[in-house]
C-alpha positions as CSV (number, residue, x, y, z in Angstrom):
1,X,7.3,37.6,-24.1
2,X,6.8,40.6,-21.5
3,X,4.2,43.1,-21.7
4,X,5.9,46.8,-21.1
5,X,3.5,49.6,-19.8
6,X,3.9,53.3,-21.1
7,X,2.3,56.5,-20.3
8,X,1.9,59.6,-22.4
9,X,3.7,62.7,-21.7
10,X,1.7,64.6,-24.2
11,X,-1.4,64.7,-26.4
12,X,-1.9,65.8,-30.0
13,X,-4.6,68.7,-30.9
14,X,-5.1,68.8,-34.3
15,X,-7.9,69.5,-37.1
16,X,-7.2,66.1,-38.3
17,X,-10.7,64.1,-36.8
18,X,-10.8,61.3,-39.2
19,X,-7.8,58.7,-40.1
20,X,-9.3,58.1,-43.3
21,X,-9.0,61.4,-44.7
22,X,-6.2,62.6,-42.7
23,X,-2.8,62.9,-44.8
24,X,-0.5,59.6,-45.0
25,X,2.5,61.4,-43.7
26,X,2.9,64.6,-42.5
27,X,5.0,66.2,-45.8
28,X,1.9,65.3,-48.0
29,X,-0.4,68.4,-46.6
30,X,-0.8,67.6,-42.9
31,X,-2.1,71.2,-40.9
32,X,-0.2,72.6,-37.8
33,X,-1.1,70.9,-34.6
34,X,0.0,71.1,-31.4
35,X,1.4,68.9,-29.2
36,X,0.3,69.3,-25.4
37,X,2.5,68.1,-22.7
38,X,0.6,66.9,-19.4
39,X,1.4,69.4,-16.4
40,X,4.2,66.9,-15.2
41,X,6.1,66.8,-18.1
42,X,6.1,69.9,-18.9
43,X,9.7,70.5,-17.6
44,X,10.9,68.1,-19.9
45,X,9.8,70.5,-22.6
46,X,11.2,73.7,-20.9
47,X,14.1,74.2,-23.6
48,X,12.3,73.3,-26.9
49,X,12.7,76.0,-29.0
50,X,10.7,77.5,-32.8
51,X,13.0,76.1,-34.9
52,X,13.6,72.8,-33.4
53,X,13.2,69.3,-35.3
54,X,11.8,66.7,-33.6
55,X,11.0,62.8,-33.9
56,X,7.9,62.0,-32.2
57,X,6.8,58.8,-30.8
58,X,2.9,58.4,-30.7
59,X,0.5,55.7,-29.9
60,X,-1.9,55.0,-32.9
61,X,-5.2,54.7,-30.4
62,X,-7.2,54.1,-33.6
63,X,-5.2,51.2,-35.1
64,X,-6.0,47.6,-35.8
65,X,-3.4,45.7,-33.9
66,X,-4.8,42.5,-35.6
67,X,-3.4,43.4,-39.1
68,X,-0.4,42.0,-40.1
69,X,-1.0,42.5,-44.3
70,X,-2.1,45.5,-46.0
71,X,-2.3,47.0,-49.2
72,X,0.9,49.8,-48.9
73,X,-1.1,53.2,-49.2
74,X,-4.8,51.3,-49.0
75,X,-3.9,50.7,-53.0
76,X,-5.6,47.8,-53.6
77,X,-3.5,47.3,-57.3
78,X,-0.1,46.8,-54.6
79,X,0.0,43.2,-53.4
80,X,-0.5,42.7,-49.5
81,X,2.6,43.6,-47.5
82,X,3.6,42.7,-44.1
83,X,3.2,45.9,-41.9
84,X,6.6,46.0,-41.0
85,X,7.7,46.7,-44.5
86,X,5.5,49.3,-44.3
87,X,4.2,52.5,-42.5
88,X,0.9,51.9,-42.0
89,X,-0.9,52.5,-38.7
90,X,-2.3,49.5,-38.5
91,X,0.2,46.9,-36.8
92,X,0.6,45.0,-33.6
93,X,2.2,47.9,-31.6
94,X,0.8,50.9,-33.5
95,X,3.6,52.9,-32.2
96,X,3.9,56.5,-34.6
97,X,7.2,58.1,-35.8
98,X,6.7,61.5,-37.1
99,X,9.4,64.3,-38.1
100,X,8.2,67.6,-37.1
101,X,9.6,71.3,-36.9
102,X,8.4,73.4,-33.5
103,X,6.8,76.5,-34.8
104,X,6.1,78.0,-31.2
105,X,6.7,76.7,-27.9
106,X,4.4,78.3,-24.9
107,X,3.6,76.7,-21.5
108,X,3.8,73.3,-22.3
109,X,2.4,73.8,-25.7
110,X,4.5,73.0,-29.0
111,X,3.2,74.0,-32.0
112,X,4.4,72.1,-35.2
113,X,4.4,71.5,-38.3
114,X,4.5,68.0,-40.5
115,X,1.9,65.6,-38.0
116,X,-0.3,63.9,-39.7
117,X,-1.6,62.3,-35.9
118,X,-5.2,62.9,-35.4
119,X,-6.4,64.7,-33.0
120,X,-6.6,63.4,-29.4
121,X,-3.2,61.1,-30.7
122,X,-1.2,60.0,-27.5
123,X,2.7,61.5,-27.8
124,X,4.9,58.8,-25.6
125,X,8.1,60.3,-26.4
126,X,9.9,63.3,-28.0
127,X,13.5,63.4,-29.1
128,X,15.8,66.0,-31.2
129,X,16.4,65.5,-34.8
130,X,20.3,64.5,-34.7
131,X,22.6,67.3,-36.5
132,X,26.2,66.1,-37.8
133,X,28.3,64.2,-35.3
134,X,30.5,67.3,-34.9
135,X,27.4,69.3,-34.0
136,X,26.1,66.9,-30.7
């Protein structure tokens, strides 16, 4: 198989410090954060608007990429699951998907609501939420 290399265009600021206490998606009480795009990409952000939906990509720095088995929600009553039937961090390419709406967007900055990325989370990619076909 081939490696691939990726680079961040942005990094996650959050109060979320700790994965163990920080929400398990971002609809089940995850603060605002803000997402904060390195000085080069920052164009690419130039027309993101407060109101926007977003999918973001992340890297999950603080993952396990050994696991392959967990316990869905760390609810060790649920059998082991294969990661990829589930959304755990913790997988060979911890790579994060995360819905969020733009609250603000200032000089590069986004401010959002619904990540449940830790603080310090790398962002490798940002891409609209898809309206109705008639609507692209």
């Amino acid at each position: 198989m081939t490696d691939y290399r990726v680079r961040p265009v942005a990094r996650v600021e959050s109060p979320l410090t700790d994965r163990t206490t920080a929400p398990k998606q971002g609809d089940e009480g995850a603060p605002p954060a803000r997402v904060v795009f390195s000085p080069e990409f920052a164009p690419a952000a130039a027309d993101l608007r407060p109101g926007d939906r977003l999918v973001l990509l992340t890297w999950l720095h603080e993952a396990d990429r050994e696991v392959q088995a967990v316990h869905p929600r760390g609810d060790r009553d649920r059998p082991r699951t294969g990661v990829f039937s589930t959304r755990s961090p913790d997988r060979p390419n911890p790579i994060g998907l995360h819905t969020v709406t733009v609250t603000a967007a200032e000089g590069g900055t986004l401010t959002v609501t619904g990540l449940e990325a830790i603080d310090g989370t790398p962002v490798l990619d940002v891409k609209p939420v898809l309206g109705e076909v008639a609507e692209r």
